[in-house]
matplotlib code that plots the C-alpha trace (Angstrom):
import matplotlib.pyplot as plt

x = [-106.0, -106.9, -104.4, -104.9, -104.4, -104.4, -103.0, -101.6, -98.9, -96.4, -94.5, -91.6, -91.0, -87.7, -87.4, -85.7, -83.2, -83.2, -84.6, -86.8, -86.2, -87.3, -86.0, -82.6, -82.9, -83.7, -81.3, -84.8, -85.4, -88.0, -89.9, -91.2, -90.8, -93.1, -92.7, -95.5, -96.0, -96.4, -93.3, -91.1, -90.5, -89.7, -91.1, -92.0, -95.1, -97.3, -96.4, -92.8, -92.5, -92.6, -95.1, -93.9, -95.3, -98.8, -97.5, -96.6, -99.6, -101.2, -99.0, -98.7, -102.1, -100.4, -102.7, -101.1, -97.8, -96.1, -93.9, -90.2, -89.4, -88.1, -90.6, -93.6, -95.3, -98.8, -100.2, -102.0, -104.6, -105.4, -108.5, -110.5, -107.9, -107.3, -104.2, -104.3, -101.8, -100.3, -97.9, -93.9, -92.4, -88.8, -86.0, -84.8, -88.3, -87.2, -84.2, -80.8, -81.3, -78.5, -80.2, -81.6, -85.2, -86.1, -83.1, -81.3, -78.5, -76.8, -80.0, -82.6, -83.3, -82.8, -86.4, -87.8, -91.1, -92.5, -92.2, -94.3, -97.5, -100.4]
y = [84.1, 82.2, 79.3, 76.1, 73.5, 70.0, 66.4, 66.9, 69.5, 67.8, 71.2, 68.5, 67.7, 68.9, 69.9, 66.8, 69.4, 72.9, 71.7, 68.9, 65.2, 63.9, 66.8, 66.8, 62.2, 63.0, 65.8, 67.7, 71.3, 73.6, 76.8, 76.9, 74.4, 73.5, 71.3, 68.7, 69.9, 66.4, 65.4, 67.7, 66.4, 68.8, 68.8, 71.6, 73.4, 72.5, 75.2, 73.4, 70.7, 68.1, 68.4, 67.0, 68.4, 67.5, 64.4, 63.4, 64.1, 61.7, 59.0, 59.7, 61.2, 64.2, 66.7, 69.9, 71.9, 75.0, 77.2, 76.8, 79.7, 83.5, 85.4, 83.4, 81.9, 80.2, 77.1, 75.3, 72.3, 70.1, 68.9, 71.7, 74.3, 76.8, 78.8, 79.7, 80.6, 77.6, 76.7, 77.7, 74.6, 73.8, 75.0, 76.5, 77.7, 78.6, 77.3, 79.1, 82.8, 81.8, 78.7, 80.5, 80.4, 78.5, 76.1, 74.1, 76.4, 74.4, 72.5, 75.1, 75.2, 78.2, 78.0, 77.2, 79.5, 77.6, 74.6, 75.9, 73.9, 77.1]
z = [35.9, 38.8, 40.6, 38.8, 41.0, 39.2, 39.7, 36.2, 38.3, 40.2, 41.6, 42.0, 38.9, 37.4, 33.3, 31.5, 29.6, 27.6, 24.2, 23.0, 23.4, 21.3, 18.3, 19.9, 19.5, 16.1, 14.6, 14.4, 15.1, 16.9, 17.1, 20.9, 23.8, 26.2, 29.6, 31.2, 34.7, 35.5, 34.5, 33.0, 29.7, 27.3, 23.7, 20.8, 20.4, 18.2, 15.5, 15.1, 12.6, 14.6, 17.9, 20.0, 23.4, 22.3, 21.6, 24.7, 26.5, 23.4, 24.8, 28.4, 28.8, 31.1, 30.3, 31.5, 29.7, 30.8, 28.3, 28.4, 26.5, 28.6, 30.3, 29.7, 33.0, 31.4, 31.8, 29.3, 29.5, 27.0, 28.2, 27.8, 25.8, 28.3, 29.8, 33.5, 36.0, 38.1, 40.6, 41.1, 39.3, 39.9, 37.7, 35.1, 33.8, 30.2, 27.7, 28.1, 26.9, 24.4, 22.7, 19.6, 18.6, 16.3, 18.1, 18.4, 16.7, 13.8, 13.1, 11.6, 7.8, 6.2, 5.3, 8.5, 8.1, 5.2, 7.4, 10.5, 11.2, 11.5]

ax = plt.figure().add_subplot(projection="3d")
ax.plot(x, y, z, "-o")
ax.set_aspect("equal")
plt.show()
């Protein structure tokens, strides 16, 4: 993958915690997280009950997530569905290696797989 370079990336933009606002607001619980790379808010991927990452770029119109989760460097753009490679954001890059996943630990259903959007 190329270097995406994008005014929807603002390499200065700092993750706005370790697990989704809006989920962690609302007792809810997630399956991935995902961070806007133009402002670092962090929601859950659209597979999690809720959706909020996608969301957020409804709302905001910020058009370009990273992942939040270990090991995973990708972008993705809503505007046109792809993943590429982008810039060095700041950070911590991923949730702590001991927030569970699905997380937040305490909050997650027994049944949490039925509940999965596909």
């Amino acid at each position: 993958m190329n270097i995406h370079r994008d005014d929807n990336i603002d390499p200065t933009a700092v993750p706005t915690g370790s697990g989704c606002v809006e989920c962690l607001q609302s007792g809810q619980w997630w399956l991935h997280l995902r961070r806007c790379a133009r402002c670092g808010h962090i929601g859950c991927c659209d597979t999690s009950p809720n959706r909020h990452a996608t969301a957020h770029f409804r709302q905001t119109g910020h058009a370009v997530i990273a992942s939040f989760e270990p090991g995973e460097r990708w972008f993705y753009d809503y505007r046109n569905g792809k993943a590429f490679a982008g810039p060095e954001l700041p950070g911590p890059h991923a949730h702590p290696l001991d927030q569970p996943v699905p997380g937040p630990a305490g909050r997650v259903p027994d049944h949490w797989e039925d509940l999965l959007n596909n």
